[in-house]
C-alpha positions in Angstrom: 12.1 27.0 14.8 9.2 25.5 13.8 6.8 26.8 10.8 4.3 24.8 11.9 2.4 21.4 11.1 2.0 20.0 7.8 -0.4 17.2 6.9 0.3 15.6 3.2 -1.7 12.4 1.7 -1.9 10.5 -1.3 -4.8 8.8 -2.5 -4.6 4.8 -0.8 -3.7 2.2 -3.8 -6.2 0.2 -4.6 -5.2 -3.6 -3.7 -6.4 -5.0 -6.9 -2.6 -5.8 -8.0 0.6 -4.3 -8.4 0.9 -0.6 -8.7 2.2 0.6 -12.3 4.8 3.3 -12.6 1.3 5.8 -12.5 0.6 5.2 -9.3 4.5 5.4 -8.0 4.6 8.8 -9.6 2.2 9.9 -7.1 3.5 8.2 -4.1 7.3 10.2 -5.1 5.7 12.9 -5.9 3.9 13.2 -2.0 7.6 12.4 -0.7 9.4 15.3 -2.6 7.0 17.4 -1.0 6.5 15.9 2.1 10.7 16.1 2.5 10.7 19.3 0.9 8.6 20.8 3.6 10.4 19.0 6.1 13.6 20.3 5.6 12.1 24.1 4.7 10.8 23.5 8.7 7.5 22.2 8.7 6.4 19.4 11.3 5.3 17.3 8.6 3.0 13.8 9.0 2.8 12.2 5.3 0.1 9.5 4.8 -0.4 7.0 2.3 -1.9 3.4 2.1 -4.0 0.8 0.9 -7.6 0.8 -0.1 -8.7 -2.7 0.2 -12.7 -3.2 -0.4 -14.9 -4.2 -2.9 -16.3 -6.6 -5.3 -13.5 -6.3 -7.6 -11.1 -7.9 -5.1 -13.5 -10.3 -3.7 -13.7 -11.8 -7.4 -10.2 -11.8 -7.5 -9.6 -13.3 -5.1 -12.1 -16.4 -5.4 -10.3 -16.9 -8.6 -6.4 -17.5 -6.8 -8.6 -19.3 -4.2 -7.9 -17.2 -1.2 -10.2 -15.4 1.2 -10.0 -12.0 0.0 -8.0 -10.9 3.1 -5.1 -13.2 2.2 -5.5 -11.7 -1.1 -5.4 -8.4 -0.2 -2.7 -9.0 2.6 -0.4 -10.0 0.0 -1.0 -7.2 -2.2 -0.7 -4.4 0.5 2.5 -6.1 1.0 4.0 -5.7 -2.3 2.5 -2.0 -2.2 4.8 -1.1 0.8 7.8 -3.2 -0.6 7.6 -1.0 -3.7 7.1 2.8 -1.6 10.2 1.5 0.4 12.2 0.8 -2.5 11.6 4.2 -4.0 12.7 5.5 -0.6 9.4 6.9 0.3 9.4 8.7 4.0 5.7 7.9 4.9 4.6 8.5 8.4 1.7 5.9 8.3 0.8 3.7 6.3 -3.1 3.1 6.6 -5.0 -0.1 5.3 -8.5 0.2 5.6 -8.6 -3.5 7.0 -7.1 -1.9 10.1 -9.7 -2.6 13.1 -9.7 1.0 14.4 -10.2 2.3 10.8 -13.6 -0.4 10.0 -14.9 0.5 13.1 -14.6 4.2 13.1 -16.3 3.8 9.5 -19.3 1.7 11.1 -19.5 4.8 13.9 -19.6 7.4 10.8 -22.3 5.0 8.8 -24.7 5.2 11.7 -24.0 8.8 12.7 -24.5 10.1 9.4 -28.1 7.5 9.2 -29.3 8.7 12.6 -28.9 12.8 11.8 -31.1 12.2 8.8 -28.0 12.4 6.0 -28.1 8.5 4.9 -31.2 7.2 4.2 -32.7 4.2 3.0 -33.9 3.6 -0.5 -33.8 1.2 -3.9 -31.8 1.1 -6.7 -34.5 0.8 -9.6 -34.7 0.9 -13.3 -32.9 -1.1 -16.0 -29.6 -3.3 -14.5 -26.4 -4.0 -16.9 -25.1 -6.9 -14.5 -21.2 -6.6 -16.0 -21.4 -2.6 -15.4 -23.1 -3.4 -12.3 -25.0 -0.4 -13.2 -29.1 0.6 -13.5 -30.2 3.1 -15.9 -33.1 4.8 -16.7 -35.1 3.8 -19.9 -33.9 7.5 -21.1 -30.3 6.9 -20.6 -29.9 3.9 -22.9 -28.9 3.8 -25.7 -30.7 1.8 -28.5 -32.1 0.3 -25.0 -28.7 -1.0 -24.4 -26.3 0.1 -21.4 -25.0 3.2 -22.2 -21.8 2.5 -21.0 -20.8 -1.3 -21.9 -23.7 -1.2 -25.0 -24.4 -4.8 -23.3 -28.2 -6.0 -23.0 -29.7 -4.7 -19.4 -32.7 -6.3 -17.6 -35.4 -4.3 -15.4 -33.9 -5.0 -11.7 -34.4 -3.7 -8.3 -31.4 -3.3 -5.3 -32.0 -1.9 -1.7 -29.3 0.6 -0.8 -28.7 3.6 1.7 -28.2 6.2 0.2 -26.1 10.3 1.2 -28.1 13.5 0.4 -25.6 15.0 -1.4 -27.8 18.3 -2.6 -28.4 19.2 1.4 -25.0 20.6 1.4 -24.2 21.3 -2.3 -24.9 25.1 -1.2 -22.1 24.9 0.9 -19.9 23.6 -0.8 -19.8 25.8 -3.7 -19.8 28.6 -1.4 -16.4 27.6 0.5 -15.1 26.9 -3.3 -15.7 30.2 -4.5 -14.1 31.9 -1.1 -11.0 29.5 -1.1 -10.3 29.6 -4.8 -6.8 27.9 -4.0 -8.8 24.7 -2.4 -9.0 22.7 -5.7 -5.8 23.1 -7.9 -4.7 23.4 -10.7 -8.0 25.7 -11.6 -8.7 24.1 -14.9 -9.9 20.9 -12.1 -11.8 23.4 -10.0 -13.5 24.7 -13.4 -14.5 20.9 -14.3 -15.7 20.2 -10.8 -18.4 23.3 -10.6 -19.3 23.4 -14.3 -19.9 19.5 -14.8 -21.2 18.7 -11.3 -22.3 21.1 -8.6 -23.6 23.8 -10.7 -26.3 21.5 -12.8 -27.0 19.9 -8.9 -25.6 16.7 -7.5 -27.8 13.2 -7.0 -28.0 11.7 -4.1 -24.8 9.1 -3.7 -25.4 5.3 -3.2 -23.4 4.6 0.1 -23.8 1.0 0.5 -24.3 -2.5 -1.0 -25.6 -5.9 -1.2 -24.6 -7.5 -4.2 -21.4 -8.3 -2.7 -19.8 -9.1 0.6 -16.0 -8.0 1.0 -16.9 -4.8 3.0 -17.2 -3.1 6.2 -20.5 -4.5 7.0 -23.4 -1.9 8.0 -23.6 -2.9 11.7 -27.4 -2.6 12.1 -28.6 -3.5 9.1 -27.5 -7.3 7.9 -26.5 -7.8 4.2 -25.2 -4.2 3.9 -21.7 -3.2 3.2 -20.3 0.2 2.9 -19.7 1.2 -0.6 -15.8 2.6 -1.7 -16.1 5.9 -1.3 -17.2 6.3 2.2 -15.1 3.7 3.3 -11.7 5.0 1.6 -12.4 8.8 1.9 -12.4 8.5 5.2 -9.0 6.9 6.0 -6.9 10.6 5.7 -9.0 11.7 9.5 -9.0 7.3 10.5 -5.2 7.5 10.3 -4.5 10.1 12.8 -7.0 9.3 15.2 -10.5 11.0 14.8 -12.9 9.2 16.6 -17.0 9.7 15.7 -17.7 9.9 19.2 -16.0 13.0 20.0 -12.6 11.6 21.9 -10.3 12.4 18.7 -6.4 12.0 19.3 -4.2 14.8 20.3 -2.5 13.9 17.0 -6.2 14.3 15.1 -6.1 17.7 16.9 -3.0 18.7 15.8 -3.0 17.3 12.3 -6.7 17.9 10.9 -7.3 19.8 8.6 -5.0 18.1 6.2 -2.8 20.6 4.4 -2.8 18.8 1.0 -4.4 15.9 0.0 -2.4 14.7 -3.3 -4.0 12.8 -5.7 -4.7 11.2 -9.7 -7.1 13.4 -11.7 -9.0 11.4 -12.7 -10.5 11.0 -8.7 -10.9 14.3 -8.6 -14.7 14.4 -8.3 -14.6 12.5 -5.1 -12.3 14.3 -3.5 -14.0 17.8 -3.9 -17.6 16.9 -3.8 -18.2 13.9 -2.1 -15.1 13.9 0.9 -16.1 17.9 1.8 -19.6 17.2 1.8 -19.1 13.8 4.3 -16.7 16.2 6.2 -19.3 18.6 6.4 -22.2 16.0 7.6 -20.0 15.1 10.2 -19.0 19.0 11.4 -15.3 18.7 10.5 -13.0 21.6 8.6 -12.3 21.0 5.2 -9.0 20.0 4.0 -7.0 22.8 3.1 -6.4 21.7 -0.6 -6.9 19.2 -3.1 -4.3 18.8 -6.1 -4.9 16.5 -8.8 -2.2 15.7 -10.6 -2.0 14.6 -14.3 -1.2 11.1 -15.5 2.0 9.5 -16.0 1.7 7.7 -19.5 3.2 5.3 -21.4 4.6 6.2 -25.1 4.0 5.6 -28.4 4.3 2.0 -27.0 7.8 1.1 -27.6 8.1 0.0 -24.1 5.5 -2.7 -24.5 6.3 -4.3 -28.0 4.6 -7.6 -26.3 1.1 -7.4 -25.2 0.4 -4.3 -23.5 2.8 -4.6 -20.4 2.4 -2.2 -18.4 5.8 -0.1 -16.6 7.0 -0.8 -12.8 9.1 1.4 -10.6 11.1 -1.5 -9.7 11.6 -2.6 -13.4 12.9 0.9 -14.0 14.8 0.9 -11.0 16.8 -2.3 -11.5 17.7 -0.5 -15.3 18.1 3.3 -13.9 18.6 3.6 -10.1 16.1 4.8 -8.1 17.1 7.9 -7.8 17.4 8.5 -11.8 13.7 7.0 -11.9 12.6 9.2 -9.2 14.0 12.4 -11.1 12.6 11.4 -14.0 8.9 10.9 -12.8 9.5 14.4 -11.1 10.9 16.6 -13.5 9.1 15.0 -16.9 5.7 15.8 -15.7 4.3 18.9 -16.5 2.3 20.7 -13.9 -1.2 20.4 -15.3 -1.0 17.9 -18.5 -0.2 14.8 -18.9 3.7 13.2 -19.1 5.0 10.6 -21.6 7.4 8.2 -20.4 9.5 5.8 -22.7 12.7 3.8 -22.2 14.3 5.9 -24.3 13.4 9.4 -23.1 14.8 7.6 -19.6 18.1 6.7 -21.8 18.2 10.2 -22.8 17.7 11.7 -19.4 19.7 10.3 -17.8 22.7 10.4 -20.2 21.9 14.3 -20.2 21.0 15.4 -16.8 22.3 13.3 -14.5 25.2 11.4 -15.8 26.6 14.6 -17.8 25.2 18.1 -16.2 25.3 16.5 -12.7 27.7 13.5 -12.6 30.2 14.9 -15.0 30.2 17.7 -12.8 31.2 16.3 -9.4 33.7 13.7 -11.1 35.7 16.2 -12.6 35.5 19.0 -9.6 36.9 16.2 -7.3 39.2 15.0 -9.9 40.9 18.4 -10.4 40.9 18.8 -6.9 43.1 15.9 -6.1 45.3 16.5 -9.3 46.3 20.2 -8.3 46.0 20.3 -4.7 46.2 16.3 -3.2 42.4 16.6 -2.3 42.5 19.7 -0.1 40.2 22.6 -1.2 40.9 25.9 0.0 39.7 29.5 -0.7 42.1 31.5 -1.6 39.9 34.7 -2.3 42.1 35.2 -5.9 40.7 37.1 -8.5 40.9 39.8 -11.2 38.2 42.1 -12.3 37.3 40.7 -14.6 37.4 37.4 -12.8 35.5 38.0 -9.7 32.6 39.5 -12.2 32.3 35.8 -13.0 33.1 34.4 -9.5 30.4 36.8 -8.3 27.9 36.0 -11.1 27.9 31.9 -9.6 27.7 33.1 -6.3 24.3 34.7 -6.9 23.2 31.8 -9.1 24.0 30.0 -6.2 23.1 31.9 -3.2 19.5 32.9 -5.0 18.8 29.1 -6.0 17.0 28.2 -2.7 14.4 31.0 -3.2 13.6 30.1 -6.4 12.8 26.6 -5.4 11.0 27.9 -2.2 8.6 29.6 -4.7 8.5 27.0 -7.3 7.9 24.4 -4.5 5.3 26.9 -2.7 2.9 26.4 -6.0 3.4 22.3 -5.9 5.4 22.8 -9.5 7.8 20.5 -8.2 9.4 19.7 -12.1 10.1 23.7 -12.5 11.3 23.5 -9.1 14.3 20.8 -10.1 15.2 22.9 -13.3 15.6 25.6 -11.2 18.8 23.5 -9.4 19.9 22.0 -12.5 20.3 26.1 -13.9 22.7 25.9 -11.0 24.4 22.8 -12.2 24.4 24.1 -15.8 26.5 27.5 -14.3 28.8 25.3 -12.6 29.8 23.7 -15.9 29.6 26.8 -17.5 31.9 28.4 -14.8 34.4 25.6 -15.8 34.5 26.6 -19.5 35.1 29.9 -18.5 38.0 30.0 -15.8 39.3 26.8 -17.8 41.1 25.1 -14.7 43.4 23.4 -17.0 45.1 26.0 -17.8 45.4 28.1 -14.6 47.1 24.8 -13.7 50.6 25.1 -16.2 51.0 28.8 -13.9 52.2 28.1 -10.9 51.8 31.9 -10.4 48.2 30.9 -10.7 47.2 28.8 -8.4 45.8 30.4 -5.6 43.3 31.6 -7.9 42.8 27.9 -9.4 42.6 26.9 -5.7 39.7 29.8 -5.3 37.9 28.4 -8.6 37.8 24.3 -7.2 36.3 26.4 -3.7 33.8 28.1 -5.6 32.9 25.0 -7.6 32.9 22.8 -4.2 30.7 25.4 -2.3 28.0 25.3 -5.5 28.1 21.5 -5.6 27.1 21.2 -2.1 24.4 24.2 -2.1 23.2 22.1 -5.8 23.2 18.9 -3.3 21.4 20.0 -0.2 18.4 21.7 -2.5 18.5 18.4 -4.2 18.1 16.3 -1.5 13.9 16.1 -1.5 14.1 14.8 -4.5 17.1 12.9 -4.6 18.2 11.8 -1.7 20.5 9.1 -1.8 22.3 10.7 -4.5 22.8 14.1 -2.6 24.1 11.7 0.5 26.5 10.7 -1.8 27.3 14.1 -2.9 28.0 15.3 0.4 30.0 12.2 1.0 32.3 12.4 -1.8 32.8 16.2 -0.9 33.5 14.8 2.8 30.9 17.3 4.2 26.8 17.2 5.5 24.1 18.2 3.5 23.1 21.6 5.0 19.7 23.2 5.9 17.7 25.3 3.7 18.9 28.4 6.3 22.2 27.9 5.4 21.7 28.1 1.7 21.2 31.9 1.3 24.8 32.6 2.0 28.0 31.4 -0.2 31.3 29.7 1.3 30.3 27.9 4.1 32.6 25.1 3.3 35.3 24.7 5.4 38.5 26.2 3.6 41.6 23.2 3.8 38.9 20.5 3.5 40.0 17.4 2.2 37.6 15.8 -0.8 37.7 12.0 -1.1 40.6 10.5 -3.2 38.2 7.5 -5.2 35.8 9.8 -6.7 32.6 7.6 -7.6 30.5 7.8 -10.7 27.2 8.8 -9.7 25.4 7.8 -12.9 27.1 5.4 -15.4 25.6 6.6 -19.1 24.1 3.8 -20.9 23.3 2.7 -24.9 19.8 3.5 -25.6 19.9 0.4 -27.7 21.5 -2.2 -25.5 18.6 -1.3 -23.0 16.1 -1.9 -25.5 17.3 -5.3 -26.2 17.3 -6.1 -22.6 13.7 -4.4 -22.1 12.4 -7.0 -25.2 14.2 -9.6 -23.0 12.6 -8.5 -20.0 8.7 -8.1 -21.4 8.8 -11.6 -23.2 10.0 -13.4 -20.3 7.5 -11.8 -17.7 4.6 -12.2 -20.6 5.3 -15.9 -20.8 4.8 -15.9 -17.4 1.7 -14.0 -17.4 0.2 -16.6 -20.0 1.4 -19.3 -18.0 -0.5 -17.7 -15.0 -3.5 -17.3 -16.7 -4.1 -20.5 -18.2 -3.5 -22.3 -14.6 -6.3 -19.6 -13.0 -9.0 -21.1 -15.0 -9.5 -24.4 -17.2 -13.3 -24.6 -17.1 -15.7 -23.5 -20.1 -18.4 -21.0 -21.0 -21.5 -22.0 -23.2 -23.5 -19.6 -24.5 -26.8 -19.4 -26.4 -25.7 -19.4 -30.0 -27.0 -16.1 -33.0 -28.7 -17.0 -36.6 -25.8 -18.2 -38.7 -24.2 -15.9 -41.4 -22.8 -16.2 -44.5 -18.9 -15.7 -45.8 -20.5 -11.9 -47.3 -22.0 -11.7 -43.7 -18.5 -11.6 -42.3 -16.9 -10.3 -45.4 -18.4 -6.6 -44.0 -16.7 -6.8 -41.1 -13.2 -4.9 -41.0 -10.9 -6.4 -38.1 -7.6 -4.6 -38.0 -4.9 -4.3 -35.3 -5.0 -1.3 -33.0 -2.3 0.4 -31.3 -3.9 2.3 -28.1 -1.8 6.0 -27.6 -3.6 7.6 -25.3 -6.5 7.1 -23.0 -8.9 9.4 -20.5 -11.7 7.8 -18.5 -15.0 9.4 -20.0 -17.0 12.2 -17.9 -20.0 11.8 -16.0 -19.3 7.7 -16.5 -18.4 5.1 -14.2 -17.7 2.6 -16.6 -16.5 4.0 -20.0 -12.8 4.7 -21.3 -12.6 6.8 -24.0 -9.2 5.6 -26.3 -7.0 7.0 -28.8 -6.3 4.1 -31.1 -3.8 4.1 -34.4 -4.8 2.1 -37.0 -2.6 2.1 -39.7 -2.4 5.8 -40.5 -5.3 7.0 -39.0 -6.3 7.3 -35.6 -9.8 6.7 -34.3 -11.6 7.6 -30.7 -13.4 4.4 -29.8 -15.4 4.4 -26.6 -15.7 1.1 -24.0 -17.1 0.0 -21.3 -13.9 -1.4 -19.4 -13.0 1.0 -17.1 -13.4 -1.5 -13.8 -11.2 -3.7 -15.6 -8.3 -1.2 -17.0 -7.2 2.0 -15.9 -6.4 4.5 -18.7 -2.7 4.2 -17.7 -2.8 0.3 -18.2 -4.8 1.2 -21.9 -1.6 3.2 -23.3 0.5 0.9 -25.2 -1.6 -2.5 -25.8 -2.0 -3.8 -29.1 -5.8 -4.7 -29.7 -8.0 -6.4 -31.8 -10.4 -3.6 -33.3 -13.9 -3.8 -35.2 -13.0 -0.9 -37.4 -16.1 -0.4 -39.5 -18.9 0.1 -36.9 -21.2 2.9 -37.6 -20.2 5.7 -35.3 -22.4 6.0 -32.1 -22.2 8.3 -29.0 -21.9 6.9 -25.5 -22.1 9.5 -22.5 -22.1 12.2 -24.9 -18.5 10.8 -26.4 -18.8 9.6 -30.2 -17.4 6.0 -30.5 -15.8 5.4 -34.1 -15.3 1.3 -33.7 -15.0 -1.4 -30.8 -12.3 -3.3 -28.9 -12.9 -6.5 -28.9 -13.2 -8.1 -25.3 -14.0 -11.8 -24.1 -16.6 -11.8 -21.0 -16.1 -14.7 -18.4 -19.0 -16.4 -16.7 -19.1 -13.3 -14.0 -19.5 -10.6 -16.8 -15.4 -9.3 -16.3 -13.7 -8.6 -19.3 -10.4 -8.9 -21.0 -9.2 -7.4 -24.0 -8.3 -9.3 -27.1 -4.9 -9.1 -27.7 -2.5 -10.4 -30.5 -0.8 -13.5 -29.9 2.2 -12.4 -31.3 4.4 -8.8 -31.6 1.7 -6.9 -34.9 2.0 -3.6 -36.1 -0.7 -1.4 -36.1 -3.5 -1.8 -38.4 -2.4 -5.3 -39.6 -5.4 -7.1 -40.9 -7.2 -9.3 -38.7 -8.6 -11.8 -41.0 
């Protein structure tokens, strides 16, 4: 029977390039749940997508010389290529190209206009044309963009803009009465403290500096800015319709019952998204979860300019199964994970080729030594030996509850330790009723026929719970133990498998442990072949020069003050209350400095983590957004104001002089 419906998204990838092994975290994270629910008896409809606006893909796209729907086509493309390899069980997948979801967007524009919440209005002040920013003359800094420290020029841009503040009320209010609606709390804390509380501005909803957008449909020159546009694809994608003839779907579906997403989009998703839904007279969805960020390590995985991790990269080294559990269960449930090549090495060596595969091998293996294949419960035991038959089956029985509740609170990596403890008393179970020896008694070995049951029935239990977030392997589990995964109902109880089954005779190795330094080599291999590439790319995008207005010439002593030194980027958080600033941990040498920059629509954080960079080390400390800055990355600037980060030529350690 039913439990009822259950509505899951992710936030839509942005169709700006390929998605990193960041953004597949979140889109395996959405499935464990999403098949976790499933399977627990939930009607479940899981959403994901593409978001696929913006000025940042128009640009990209004039520079491959396609029209930015080619360009995006092909990107949204490899976006569903990679969810399908990591075995992803989306419902939908939404692209806000999609005619029905454009036009429903141009219906909500014009509603929200006519009832007074859009309104019409000017950008004004001081413009930074590569933030694409304006700023008041009491925001800059040293009259300088606060975010980029670039030179900004008075300016003027028509815009519509939201009235955010008519419904800030509100919103608090149903925060405060639903505490569990923004998760994990520390999020919810940030959210009230740093934005509603002081009192929201009004929100910029459209523009005209750029074309790639769902146009405004009475007003010429207007596009829908992101926000309004992408927000609105989790009601788009099941049917809601502006004019009041919703799907039976939307119906059933709406409000979603988790919408799953990066922390660092938190703010949109809890002030701006409730507040359209509001405006338009729609529940609220049910609760927002950002989860933390998946970064890179202390850069070992990158010794070539700043690559950044891809699931299928992983995948072709690992499995995707062994990627998937390792995305899962290395994440913590409200700080940020660390993953490295050889933490993967390590894991999987471990968990899944020792505690799990080890496991399986050898129960099948001692099943067709002793008894030809056939396992059969025999019921045999001492005292003292069904005290520790009876200890597994409550390990095993109890397992599913645990997970239930682990699952219940979205901690997903406690909730796969909690099967591996079931694992870890199978092997355990093994060391104490030693198999091997029962086996020289003949006189024993009923009971060694009870033991292989015992260790069968726990496998498969282990298996089925494991099935969410592994799924192939568990198939292959079930398969080897010539048997079906079974429900969640059927989990609570202990020897369900049939007695006189036969196991297969050609056990297979689930996962094959590897050398931590052979896979190194071939990573090396892998990143110096795919940088080439990169350069090779780059050079052929763009051939033509850039002249700019020369500075006063210095002297040798001039330059002599000036401390360039190689910087090794370990962490990196996008800065608060800024659209355009990163805020980076950067080793230099022995030290470590925090050096704010105005990048952050050309890199996200997870992309930072790992580069080598070139670093002015001796600037005099400034603060930027209330962040102190203790040196700058260097960046080049194109014609159009985009930047790219300077980046050694060559593999450099960290602090080397730059000279």
């Amino acid at each position: 029977m039913s439990k009822g419906k259950y509505y899951i998204t992710t936030a839509i990838a942005y169709t700006s390039g390929k998605p990193h092994i960041g953004n597949s975290y979140e889109i395996v994270l959405a499935d464990s749940i999403a098949r976790f629910k499933r399977k627990d008896g939930y009607d479940v409809f899981f959403q994901t997508g593409t978001d696929e606006h913006g000025q940042k893909i128009e640009i990209k796209a004039q520079e491959a010389g396609v029209t930015p729907k080619e360009y995006v086509d092909n990107v949204a493309g490899t976006i569903k290529d990679l969810w399908n390899l990591m075995d992803t069980s989306y419902d939908k997948f939404i692209r806000t190209t999609d005619t029905y979801h454009e036009k429903q967007v141009q219906k909500i524009f014009r509603r929200l206009y006519e009832q007074g919440d859009i309104y019409k209005g000017a950008y004004e002040g001081m413009y930074c044309t590569p933030c694409e920013s304006f700023w008041t003359e009491s925001q800059l800094v040293d009259g300088k963009c606060p975010d980029c420290g670039g030179e900004v020029k008075p300016a003027k841009e028509e815009a519509y803009f939201f009235k955010m503040s008519k419904y800030a009320d509100r919103l608090i209010a149903h925060i405060n009465e639903h505490p569990e609606f923004i998760q994990p709390v520390s999020r919810k804390n940030e959210m009230m403290n740093n934005f509603l509380l002081p009192g929201l501005q009004d929100l910029c909803v459209s523009r005209t500096s750029f074309k790639w957008g769902i146009p405004v449909d009475f007003d010429e020159g207007h596009v829908v800015y992101v926000w309004l546009d992408a927000l609105t694809n989790y009601i788009t994608g099941i049917g809601y319709d502006c004019d009041g003839n919703s799907t039976e779907q939307y119906k059933k579906l709406w409000p979603a019952d988790l919408h799953l997403i990066g922390k660092d989009i938190i703010r949109f998703h809890t002030i701006y998204w409730p507040i359209f839904l509001m405006a338009l007279g729609e529940e609220l969805p049910k609760q927002v979860f950002g989860h933390p960020w998946l970064l890179q390590g202390d850069g070992k995985m990158s010794k070539s300019k700043g690559n950044v991790l891809y699931a299928d990269d992983l995948a072709d080294f690992f499995g995707v199964d062994a990627v998937r559990y390792f995305v899962l269960h290395e994440m913590p449930f409200e700080n940020d994970g660390v993953i490295s090549w050889e933490l993967m090495v390590e894991r999987l060596n471990s968990d899944l080729a020792n505690t799990l595969g080890n496991l399986v091998n050898r129960t099948i293996s001692m099943s067709n030594k002793y008894f030809g294949g056939v396992v059969a419960d025999k019921s045999i035991a001492s005292e003292e030996q069904k005290a520790l038959d009876d200890d597994l089956k409550a390990v095993a029985a109890g397992t599913y509850e645990r997970v239930r509740k682990k699952m219940e609170d979205l901690r997903v990596a406690d909730a796969i330790s909690e099967i591996f403890v079931l694992f870890k008393r199978c092997n355990k179970y093994i060391d104490e009723t030693e198999p091997w020896v029962l086996a020289k008694d003949e006189a024993k070995a009923d009971r060694l026929a009870s033991v292989l049951y015992h260790l069968v029935e726990s496998i498969v239990i282990g298996a089925s719970l494991l099935e969410p977030f592994m799924p192939a392997t568990a198939e292959k589990i079930a398969a080897q133990l010539n048997t079906s995964l079974r429900s969640f109902e059927e989990l609570t109880s202990f020897g369900k498998y049939p007695s006189g089954n036969k196991v297969t005779e050609t056990p297979e190795i689930l996962f094959a442990r590897l050398d931590a330094k052979e896979v190194l080599e071939k990573v090396e291999t892998l990143f110096e072949s795919g940088t080439q590439a990169g350069q090779t790319q780059e050079q052929a995008v763009s051939e033509d020069v850039i002249d700019i207005e020369p500075k006063p010439e210095i002297t040798y002593d001039d330059f002599d003050k000036l401390q360039f030194q190689v910087g090794e980027i370990i962490a990196c958080e996008a800065v608060q209350k800024s659209k355009k600033l990163l805020c980076s941990k950067v080793r230099i040498g022995s030290q470590v400095k925090q050096i704010v920059s105005g990048i952050k629509q050309y890199y996200s954080p997870e992309e930072m983590v790992g580069k080598k960079v070139m670093v002015l080390v001796n600037l005099k400390p400034a603060t930027l957004a209330g962040v102190v800055s203790e040196g700058m990355l260097l960046c080049a600037e194109d014609k159009d104001g985009n930047l790219a980060l300077m980046i050694p030529e060559k593999t450099m350690p960290a602090g080397a002089e730059i000279c």
